[in-house]
PyMOL Python script that loads the backbone (N, CA, C, O; Angstrom):
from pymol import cmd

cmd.read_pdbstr("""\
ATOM      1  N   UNK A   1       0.846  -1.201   0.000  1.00  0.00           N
ATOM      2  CA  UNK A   1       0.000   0.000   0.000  1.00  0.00           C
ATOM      3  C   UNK A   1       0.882   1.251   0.000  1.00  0.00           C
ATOM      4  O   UNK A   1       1.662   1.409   0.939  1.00  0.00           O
ATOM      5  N   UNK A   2       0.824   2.019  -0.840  1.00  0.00           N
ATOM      6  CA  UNK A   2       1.363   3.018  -0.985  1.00  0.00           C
ATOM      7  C   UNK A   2       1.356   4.250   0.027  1.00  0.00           C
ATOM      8  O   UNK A   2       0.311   4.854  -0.215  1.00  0.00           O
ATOM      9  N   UNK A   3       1.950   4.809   0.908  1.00  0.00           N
ATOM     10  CA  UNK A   3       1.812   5.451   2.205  1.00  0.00           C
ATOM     11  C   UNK A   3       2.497   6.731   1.064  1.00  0.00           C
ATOM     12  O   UNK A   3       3.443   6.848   0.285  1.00  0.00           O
ATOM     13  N   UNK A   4       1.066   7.718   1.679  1.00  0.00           N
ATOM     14  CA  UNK A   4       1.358   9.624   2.040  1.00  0.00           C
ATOM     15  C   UNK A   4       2.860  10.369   2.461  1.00  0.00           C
ATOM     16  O   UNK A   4       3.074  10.778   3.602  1.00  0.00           O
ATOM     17  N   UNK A   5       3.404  10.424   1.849  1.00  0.00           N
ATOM     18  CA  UNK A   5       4.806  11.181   2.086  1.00  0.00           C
ATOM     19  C   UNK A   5       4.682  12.120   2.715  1.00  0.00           C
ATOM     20  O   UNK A   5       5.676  12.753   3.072  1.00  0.00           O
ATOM     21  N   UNK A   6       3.382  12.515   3.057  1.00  0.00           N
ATOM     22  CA  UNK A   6       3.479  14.069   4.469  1.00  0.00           C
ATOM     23  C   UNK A   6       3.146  13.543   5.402  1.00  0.00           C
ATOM     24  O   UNK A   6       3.343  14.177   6.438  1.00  0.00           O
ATOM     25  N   UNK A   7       2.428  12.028   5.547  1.00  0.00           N
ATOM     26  CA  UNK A   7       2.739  11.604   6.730  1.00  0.00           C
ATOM     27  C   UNK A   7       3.577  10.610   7.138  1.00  0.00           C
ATOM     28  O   UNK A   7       4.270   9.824   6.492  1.00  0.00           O
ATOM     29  N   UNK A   8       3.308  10.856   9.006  1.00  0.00           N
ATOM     30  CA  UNK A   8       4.245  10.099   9.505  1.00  0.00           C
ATOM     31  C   UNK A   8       3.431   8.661  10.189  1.00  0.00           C
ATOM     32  O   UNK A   8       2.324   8.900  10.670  1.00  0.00           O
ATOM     33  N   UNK A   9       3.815   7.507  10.242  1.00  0.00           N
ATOM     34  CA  UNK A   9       3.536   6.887  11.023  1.00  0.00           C
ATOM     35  C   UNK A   9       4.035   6.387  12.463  1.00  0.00           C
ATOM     36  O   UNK A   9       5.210   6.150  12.743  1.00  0.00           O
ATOM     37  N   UNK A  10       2.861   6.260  13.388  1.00  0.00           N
ATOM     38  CA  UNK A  10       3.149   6.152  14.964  1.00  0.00           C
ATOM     39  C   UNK A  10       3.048   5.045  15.364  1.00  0.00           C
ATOM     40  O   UNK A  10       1.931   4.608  15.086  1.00  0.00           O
ATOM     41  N   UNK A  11       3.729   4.257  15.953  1.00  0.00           N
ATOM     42  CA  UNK A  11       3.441   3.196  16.578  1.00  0.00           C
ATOM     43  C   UNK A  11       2.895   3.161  18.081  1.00  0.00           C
ATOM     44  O   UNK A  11       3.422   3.692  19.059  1.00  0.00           O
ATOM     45  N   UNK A  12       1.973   2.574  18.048  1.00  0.00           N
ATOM     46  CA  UNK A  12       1.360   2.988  19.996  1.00  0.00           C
ATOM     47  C   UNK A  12       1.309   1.408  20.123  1.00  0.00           C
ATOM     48  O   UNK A  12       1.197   0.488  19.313  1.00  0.00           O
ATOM     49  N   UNK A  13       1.481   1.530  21.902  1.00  0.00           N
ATOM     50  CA  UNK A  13       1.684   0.313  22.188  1.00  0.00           C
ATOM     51  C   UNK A  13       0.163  -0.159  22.960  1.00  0.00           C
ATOM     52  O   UNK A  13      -0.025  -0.597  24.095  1.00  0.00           O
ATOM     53  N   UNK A  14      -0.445   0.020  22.263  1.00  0.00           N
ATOM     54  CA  UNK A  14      -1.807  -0.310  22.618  1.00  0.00           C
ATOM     55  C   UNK A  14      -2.550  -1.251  21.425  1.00  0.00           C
ATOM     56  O   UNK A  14      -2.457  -1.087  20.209  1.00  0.00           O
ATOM     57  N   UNK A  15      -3.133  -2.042  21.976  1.00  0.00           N
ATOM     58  CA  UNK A  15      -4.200  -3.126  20.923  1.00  0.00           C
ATOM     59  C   UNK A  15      -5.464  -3.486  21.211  1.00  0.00           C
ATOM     60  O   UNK A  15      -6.121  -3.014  22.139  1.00  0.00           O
ATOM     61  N   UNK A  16      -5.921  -4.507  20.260  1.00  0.00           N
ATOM     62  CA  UNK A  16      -7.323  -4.994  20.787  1.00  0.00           C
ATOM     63  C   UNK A  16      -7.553  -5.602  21.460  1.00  0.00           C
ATOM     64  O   UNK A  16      -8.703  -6.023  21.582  1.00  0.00           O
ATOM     65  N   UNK A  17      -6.569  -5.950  22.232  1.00  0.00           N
ATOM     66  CA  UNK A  17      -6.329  -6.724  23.847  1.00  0.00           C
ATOM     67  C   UNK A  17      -6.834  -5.408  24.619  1.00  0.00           C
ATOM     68  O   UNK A  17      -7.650  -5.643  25.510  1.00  0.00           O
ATOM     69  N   UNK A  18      -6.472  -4.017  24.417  1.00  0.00           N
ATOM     70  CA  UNK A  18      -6.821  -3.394  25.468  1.00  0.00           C
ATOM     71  C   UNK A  18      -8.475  -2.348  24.888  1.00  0.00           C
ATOM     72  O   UNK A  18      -8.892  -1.230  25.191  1.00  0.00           O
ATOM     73  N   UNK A  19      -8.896  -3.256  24.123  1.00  0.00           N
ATOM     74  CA  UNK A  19     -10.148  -3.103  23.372  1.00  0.00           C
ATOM     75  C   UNK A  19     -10.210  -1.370  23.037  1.00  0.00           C
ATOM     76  O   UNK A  19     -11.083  -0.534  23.269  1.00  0.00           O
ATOM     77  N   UNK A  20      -9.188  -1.297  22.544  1.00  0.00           N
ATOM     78  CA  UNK A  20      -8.886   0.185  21.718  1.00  0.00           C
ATOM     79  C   UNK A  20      -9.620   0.296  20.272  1.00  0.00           C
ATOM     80  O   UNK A  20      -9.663  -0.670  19.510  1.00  0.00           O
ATOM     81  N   UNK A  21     -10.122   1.401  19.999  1.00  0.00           N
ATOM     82  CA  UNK A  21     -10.799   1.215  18.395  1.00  0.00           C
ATOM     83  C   UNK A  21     -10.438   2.960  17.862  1.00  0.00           C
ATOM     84  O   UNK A  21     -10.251   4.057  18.387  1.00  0.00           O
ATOM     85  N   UNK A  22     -10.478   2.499  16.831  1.00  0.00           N
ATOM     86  CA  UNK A  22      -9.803   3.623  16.240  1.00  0.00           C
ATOM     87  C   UNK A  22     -10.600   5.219  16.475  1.00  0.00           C
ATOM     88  O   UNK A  22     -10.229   6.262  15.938  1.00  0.00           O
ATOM     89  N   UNK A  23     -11.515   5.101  17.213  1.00  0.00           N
ATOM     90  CA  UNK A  23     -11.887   6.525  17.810  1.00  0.00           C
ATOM     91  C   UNK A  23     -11.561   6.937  19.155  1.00  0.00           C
ATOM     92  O   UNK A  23     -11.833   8.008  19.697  1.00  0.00           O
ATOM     93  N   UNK A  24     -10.981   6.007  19.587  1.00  0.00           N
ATOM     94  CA  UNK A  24     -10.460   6.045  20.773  1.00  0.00           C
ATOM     95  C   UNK A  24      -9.257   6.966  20.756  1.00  0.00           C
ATOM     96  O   UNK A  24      -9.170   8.051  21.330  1.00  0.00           O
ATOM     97  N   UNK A  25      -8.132   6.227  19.840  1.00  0.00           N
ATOM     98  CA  UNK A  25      -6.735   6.995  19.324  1.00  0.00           C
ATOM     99  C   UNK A  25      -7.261   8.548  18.191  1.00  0.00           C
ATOM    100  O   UNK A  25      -6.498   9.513  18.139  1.00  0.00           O
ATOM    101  N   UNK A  26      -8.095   8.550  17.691  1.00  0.00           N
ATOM    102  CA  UNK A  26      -8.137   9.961  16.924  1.00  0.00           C
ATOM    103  C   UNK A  26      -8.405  10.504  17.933  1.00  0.00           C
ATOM    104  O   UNK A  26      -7.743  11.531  18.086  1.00  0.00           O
ATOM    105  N   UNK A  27      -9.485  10.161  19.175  1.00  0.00           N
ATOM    106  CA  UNK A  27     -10.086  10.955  20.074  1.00  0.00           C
ATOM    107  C   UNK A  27      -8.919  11.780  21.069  1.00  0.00           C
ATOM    108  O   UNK A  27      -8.846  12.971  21.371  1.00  0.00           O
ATOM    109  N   UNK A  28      -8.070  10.630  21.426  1.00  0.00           N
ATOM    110  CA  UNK A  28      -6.997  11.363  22.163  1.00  0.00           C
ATOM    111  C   UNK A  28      -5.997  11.971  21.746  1.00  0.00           C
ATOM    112  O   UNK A  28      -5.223  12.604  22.463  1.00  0.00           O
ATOM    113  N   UNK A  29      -5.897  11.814  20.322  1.00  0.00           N
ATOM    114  CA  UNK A  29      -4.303  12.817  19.733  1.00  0.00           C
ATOM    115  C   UNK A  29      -5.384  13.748  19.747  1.00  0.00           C
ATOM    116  O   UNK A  29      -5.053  14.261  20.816  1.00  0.00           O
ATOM    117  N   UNK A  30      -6.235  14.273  19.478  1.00  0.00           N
ATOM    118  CA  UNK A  30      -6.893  15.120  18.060  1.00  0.00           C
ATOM    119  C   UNK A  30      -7.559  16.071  19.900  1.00  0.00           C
ATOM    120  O   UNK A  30      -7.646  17.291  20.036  1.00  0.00           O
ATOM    121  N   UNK A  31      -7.844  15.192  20.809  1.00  0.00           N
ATOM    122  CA  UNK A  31      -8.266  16.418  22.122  1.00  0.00           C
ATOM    123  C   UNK A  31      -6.734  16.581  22.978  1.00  0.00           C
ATOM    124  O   UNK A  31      -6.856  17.254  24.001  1.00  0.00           O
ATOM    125  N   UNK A  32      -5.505  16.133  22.745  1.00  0.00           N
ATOM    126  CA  UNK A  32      -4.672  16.173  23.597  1.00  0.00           C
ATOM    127  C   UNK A  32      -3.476  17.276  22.768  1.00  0.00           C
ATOM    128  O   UNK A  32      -2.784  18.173  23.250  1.00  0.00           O
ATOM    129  N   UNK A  33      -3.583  16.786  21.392  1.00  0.00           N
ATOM    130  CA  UNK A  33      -2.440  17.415  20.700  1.00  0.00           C
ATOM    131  C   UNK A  33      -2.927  18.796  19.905  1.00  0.00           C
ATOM    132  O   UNK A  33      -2.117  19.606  19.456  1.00  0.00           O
ATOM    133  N   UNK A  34      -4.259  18.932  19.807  1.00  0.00           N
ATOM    134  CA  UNK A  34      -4.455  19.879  19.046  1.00  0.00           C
ATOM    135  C   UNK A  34      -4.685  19.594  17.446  1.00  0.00           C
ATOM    136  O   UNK A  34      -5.048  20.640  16.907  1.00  0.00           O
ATOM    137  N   UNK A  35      -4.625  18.916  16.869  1.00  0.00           N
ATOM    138  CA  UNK A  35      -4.081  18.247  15.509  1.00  0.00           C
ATOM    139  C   UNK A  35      -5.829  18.111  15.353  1.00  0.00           C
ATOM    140  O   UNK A  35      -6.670  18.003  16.246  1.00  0.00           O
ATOM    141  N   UNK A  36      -5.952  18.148  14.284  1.00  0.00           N
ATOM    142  CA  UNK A  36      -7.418  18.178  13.984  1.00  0.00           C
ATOM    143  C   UNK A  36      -8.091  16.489  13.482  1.00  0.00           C
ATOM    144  O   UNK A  36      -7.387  15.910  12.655  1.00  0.00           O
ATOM    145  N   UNK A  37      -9.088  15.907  13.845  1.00  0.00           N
ATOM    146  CA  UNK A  37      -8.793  14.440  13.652  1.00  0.00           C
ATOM    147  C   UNK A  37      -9.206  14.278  11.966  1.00  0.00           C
ATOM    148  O   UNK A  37      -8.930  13.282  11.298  1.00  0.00           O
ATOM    149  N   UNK A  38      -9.728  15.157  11.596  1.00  0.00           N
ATOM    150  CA  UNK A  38      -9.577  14.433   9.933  1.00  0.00           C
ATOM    151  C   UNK A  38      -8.402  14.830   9.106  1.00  0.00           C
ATOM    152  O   UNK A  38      -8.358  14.842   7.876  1.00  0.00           O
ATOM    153  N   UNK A  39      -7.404  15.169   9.985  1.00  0.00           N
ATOM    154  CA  UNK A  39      -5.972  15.349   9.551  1.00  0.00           C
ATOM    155  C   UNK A  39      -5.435  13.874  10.092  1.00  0.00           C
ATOM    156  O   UNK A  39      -4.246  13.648   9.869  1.00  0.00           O
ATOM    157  N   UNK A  40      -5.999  13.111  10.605  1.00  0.00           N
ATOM    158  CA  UNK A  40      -5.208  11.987  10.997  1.00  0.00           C
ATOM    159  C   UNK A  40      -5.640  11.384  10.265  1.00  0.00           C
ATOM    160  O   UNK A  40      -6.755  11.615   9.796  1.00  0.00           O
ATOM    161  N   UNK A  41      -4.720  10.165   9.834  1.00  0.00           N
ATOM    162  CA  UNK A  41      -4.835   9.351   8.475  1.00  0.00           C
ATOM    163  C   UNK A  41      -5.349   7.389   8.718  1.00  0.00           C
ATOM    164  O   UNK A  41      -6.431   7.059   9.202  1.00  0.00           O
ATOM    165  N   UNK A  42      -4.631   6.720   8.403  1.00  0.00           N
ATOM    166  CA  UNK A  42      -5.139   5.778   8.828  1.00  0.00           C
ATOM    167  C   UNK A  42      -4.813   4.698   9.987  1.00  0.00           C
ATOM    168  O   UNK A  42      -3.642   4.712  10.364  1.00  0.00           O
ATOM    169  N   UNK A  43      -5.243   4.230  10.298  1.00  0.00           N
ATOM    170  CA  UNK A  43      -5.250   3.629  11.845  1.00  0.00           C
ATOM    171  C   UNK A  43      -5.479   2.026  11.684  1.00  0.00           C
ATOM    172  O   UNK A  43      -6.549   1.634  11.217  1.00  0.00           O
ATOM    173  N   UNK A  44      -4.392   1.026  12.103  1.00  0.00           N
ATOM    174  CA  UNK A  44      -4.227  -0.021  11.815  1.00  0.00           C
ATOM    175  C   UNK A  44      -4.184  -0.656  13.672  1.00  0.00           C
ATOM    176  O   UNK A  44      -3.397  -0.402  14.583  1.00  0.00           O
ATOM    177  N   UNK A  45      -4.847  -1.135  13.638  1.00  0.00           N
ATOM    178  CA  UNK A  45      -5.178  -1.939  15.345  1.00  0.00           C
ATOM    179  C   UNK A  45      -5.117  -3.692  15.041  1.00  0.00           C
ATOM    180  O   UNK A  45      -5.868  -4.488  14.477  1.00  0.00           O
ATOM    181  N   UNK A  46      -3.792  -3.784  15.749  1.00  0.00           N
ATOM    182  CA  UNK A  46      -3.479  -5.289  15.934  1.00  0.00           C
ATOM    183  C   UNK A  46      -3.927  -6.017  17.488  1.00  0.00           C
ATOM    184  O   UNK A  46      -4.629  -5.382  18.275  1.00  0.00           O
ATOM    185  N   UNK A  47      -3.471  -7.291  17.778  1.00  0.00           N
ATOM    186  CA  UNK A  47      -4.045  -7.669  19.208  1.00  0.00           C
ATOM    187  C   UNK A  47      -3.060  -6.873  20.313  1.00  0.00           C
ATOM    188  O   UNK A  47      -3.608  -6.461  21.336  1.00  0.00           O
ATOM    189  N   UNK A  48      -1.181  -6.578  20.079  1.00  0.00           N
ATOM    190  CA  UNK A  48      -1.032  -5.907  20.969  1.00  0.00           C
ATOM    191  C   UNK A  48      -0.215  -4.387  20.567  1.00  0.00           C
ATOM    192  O   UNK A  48       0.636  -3.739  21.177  1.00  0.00           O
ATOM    193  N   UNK A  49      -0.604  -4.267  19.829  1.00  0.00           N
ATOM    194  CA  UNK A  49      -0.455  -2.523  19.010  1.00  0.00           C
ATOM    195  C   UNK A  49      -1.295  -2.065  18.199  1.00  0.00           C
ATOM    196  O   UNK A  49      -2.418  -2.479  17.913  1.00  0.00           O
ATOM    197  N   UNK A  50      -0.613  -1.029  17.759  1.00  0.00           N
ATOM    198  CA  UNK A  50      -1.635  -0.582  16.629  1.00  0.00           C
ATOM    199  C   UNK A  50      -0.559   0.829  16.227  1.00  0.00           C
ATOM    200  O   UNK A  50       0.384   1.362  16.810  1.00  0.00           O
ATOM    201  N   UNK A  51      -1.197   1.047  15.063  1.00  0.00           N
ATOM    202  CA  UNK A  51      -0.606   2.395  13.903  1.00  0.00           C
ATOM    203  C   UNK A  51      -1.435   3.113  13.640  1.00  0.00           C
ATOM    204  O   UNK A  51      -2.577   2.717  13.407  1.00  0.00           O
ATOM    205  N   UNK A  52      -1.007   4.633  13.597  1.00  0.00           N
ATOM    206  CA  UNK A  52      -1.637   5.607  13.329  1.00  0.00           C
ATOM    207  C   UNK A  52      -0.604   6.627  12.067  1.00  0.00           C
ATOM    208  O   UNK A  52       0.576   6.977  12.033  1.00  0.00           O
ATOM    209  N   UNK A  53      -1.772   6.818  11.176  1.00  0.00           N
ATOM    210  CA  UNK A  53      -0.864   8.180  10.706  1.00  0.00           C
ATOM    211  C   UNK A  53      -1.043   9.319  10.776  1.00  0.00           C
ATOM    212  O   UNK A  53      -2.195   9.752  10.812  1.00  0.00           O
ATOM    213  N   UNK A  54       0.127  10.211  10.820  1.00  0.00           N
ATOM    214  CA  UNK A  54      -0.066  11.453  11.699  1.00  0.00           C
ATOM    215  C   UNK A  54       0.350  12.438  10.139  1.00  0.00           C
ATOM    216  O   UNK A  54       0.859  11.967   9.122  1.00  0.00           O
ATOM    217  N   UNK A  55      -0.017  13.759  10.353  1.00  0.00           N
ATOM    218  CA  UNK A  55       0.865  14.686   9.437  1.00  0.00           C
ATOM    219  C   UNK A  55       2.384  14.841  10.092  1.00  0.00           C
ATOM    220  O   UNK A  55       2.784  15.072  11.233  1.00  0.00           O
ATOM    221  N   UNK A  56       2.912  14.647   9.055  1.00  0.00           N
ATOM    222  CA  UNK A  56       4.775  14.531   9.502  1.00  0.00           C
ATOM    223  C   UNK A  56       5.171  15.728  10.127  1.00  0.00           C
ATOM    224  O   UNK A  56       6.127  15.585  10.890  1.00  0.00           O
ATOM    225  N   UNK A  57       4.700  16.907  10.024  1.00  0.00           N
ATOM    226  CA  UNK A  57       4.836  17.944  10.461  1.00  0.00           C
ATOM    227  C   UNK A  57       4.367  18.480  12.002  1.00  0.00           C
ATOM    228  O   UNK A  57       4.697  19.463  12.665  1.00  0.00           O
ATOM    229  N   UNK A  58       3.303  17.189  12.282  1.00  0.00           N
ATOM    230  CA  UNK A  58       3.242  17.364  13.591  1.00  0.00           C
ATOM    231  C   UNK A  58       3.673  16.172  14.495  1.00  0.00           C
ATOM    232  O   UNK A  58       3.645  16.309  15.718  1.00  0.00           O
ATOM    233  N   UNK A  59       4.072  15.002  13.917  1.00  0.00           N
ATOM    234  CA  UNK A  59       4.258  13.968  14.425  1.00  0.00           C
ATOM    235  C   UNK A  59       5.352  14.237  15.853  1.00  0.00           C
ATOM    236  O   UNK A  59       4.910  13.850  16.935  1.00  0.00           O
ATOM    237  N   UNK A  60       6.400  14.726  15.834  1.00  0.00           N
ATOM    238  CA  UNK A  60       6.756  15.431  17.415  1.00  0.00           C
ATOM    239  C   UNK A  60       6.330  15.419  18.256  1.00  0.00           C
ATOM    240  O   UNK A  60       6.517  14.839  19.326  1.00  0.00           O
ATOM    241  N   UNK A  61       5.420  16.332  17.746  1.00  0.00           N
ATOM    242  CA  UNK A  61       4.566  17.106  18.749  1.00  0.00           C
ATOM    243  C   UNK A  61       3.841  16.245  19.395  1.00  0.00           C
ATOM    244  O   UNK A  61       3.855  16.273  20.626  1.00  0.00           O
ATOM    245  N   UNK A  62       2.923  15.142  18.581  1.00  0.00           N
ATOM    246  CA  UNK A  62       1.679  14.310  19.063  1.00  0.00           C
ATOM    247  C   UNK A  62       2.482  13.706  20.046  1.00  0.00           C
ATOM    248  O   UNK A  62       2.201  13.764  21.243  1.00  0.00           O
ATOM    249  N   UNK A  63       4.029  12.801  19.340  1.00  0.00           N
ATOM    250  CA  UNK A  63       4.552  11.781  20.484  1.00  0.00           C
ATOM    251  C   UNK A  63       5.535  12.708  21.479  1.00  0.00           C
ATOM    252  O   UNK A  63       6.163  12.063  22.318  1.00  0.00           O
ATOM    253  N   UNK A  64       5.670  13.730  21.467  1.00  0.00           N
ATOM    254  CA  UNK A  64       5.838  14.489  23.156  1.00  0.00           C
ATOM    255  C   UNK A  64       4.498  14.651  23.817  1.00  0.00           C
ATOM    256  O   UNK A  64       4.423  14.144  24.936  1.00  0.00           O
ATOM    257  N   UNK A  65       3.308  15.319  23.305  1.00  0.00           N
ATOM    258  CA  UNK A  65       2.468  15.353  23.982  1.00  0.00           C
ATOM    259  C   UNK A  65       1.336  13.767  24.587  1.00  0.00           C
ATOM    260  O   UNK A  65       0.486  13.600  25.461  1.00  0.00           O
ATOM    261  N   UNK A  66       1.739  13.230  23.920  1.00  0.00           N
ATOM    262  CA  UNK A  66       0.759  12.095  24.393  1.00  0.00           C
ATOM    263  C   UNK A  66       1.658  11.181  25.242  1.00  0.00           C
ATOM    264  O   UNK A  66       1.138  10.394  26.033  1.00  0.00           O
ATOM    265  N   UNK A  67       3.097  11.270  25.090  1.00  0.00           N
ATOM    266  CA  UNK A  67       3.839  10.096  26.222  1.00  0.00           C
ATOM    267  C   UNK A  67       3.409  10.496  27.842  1.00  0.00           C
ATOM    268  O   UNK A  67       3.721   9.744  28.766  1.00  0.00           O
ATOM    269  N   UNK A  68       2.591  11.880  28.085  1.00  0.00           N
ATOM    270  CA  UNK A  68       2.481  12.569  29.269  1.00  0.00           C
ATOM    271  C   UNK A  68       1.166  12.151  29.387  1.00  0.00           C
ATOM    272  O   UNK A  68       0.642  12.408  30.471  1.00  0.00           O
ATOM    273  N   UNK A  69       0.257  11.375  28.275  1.00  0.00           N
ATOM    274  CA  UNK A  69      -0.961  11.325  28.562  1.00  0.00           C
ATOM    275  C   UNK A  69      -1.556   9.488  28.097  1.00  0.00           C
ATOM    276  O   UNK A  69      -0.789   8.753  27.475  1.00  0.00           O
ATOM    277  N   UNK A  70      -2.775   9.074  28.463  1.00  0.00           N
ATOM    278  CA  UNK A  70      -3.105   7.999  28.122  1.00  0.00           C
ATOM    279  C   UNK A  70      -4.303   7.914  27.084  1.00  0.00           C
ATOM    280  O   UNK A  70      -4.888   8.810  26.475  1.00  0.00           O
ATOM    281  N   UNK A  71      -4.457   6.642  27.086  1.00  0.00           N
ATOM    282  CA  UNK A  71      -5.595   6.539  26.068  1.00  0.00           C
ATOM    283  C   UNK A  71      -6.797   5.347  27.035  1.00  0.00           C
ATOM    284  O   UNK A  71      -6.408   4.330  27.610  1.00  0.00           O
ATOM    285  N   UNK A  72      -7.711   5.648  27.005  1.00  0.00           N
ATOM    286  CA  UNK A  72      -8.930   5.067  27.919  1.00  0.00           C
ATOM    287  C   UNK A  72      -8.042   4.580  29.291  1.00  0.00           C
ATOM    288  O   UNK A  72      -8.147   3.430  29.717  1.00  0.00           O
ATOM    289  N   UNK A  73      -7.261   5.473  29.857  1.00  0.00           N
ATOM    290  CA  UNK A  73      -7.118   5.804  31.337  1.00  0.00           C
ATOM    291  C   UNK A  73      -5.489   4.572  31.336  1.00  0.00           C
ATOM    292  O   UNK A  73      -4.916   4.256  32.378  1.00  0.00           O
ATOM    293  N   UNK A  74      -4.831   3.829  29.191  1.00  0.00           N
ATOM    294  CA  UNK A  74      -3.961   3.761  29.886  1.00  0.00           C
ATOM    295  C   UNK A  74      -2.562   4.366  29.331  1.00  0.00           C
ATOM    296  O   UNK A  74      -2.497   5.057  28.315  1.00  0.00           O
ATOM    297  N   UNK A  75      -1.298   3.963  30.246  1.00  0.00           N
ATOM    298  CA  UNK A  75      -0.397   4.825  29.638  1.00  0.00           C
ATOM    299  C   UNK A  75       0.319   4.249  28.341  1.00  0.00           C
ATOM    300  O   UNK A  75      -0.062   3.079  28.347  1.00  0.00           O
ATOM    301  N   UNK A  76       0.977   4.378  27.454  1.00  0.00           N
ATOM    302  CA  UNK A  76       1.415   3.936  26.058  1.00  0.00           C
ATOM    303  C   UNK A  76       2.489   4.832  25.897  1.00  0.00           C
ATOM    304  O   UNK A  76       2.674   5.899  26.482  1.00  0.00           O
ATOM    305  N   UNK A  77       3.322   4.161  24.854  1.00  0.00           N
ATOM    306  CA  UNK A  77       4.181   3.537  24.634  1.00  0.00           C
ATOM    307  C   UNK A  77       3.919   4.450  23.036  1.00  0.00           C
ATOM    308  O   UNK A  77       2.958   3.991  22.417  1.00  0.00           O
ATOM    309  N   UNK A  78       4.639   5.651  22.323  1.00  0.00           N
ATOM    310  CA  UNK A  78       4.399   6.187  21.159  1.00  0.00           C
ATOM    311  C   UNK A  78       5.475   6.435  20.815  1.00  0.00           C
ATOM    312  O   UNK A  78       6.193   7.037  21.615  1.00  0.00           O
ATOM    313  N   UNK A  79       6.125   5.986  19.195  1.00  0.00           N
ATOM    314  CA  UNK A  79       7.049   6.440  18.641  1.00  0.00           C
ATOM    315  C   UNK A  79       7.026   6.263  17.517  1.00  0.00           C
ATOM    316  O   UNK A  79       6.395   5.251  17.212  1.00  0.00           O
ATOM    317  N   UNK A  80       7.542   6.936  16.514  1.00  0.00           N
ATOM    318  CA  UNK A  80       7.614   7.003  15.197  1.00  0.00           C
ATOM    319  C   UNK A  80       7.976   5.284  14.997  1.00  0.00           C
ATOM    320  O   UNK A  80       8.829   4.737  15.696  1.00  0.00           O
ATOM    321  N   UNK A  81       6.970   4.353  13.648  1.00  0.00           N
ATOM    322  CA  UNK A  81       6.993   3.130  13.251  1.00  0.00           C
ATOM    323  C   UNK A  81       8.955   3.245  12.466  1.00  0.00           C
ATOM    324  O   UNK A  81       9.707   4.028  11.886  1.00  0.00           O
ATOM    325  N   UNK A  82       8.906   2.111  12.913  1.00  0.00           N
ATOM    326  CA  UNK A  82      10.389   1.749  12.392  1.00  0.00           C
ATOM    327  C   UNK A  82      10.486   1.040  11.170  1.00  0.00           C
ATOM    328  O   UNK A  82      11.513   0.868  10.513  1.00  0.00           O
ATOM    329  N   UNK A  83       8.635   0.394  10.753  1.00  0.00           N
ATOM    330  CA  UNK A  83       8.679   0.012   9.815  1.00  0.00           C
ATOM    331  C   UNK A  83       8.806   0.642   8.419  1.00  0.00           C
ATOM    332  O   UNK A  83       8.837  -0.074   7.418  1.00  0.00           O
TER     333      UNK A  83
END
""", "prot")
cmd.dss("prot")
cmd.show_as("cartoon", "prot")
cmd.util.cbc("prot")
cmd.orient("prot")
């Protein structure tokens, strides 16, 4: 699949083990970071992670601001995908 060159992808260490769904993660970058959520791109949820894409231009920002914060009360694990 051909991936957006303005964005970035995030790896969070959250999955469908911790019954996360993809409004969960727009909900918390998009009220924590400021980033608007139909600027966030697509969102891939495995059993113990999941991917998000961010605009590359704010991707920083999201993973400084969200390592200080959680997602449905837990804490995670965010960094730019290595894949």
């Amino acid at each position: 699949m051909a991936r957006d060159a303005n964005m970035a992808r995030l790896f969070i260490s959250l999955g469908k083990k911790d019954r996360i769904r993809p409004n969960d993660i727009v909900g918390a970058i998009a009220g924590e970071t400021g980033v608007p959520g139909r600027s966030i791109g697509g969102i891939d949820i495995f059993d113990n992670f999941s991917f998000v894409d961010v605009p590359s231009k704010d991707a920083a920002h999201v993973i400084k601001v969200m390592k200080q914060n959680t997602i449905k009360g837990k804490t995670i694990n965010i960094e730019i995908s290595k894949g």
